[in-house]
C-alpha positions in Angstrom: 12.1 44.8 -30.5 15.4 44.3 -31.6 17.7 41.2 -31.5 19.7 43.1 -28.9 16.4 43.2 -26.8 15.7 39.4 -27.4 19.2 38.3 -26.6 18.8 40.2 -23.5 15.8 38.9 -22.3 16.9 35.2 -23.0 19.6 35.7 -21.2 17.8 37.0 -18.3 15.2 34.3 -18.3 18.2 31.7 -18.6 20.0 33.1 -15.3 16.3 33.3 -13.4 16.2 29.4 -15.1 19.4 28.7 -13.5 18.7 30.6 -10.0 15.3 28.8 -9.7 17.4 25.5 -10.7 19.9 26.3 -8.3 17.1 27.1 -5.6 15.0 23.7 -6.0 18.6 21.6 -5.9 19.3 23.1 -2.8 16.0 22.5 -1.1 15.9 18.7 -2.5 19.7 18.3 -0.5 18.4 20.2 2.3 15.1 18.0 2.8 17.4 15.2 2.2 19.6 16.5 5.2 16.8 16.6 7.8 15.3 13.5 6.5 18.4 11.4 6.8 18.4 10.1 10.0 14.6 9.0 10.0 15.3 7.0 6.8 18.6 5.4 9.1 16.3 4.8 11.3 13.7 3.5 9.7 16.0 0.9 7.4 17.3 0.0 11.4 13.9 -1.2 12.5 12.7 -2.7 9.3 15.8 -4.8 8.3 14.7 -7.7 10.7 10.8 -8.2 9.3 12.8 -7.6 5.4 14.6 -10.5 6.7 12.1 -12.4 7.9 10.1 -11.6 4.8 12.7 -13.3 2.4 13.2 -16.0 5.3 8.8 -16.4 4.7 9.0 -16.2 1.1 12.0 -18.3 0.6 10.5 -21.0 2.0 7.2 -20.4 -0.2 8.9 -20.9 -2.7 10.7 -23.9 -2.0 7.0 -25.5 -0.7 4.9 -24.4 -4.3 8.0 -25.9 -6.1 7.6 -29.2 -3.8 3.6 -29.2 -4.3 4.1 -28.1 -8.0 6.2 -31.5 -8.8 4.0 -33.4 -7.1 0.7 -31.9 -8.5 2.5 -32.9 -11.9 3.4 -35.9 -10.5 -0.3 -36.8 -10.3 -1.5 -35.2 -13.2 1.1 -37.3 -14.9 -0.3 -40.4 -13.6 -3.9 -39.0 -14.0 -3.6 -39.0 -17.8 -1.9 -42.4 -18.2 -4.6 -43.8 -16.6 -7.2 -41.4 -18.6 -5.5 -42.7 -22.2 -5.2 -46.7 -20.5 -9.1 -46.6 -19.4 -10.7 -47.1 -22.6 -8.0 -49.8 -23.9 -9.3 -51.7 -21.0 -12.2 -53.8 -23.1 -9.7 -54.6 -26.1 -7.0 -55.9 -23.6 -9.9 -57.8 -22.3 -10.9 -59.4 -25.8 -6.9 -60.2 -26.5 -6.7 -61.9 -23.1 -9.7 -64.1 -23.8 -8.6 -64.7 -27.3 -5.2 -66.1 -25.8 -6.6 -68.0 -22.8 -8.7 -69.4 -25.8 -5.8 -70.6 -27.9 -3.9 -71.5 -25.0 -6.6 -74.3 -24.2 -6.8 -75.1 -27.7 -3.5 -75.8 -28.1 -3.2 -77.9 -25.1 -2.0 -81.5 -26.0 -4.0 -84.1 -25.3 -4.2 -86.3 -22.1 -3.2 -90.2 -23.0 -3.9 -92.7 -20.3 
């Protein structure tokens, strides 16, 4: 085989490259011809329930962000009270200590 060979060859498997190309392009616009009006058609019927779907979901969202604040609303609160629970018995000492003084300190009654 010469180069002259070769060449040809690549240059006839380029052109049936480019025919075949060519071929498959116009096939995709023509199925994209035919198809055209049942995708107008279809986007017609289906652009109320896409609407209503982002109507749905848009007011999802805004209820999980509502019962998100809240649910950390309460879980705040949970684990103030969690951490205040078991200062409860020292609070209780301090309180006695000061009723305690408070008597003790209390002048005494002259008659």
């Amino acid at each position: 085989m010469t180069i002259l060979t070769v060449l040809a060859l690549g240059a006839m498997l380029a052109f049936v490259a480019v025919a075949l190309a060519a071929l498959l392009v116009f096939v995709r616009v023509l199925v994209w011809i035919v198809l055209l009006p049942f995708k107008l058609l279809f986007w017609a019927v289906a652009l109320p329930f896409l609407l209503l779907k982002f109507l749905i979901l848009s007011v999802g969202a805004v209820a999980l962000f509502a019962i998100l604040v809240v649910g950390g609303i309460v879980a705040l609160i949970g684990l103030a009270i969690a951490l205040l629970v078991p200062l409860l018995p020292l609070v209780f000492v301090a309180v006695a200590i000061w009723a305690l003084l408070r008597v003790m300190k209390r002048p005494a009654v002259t008659q």
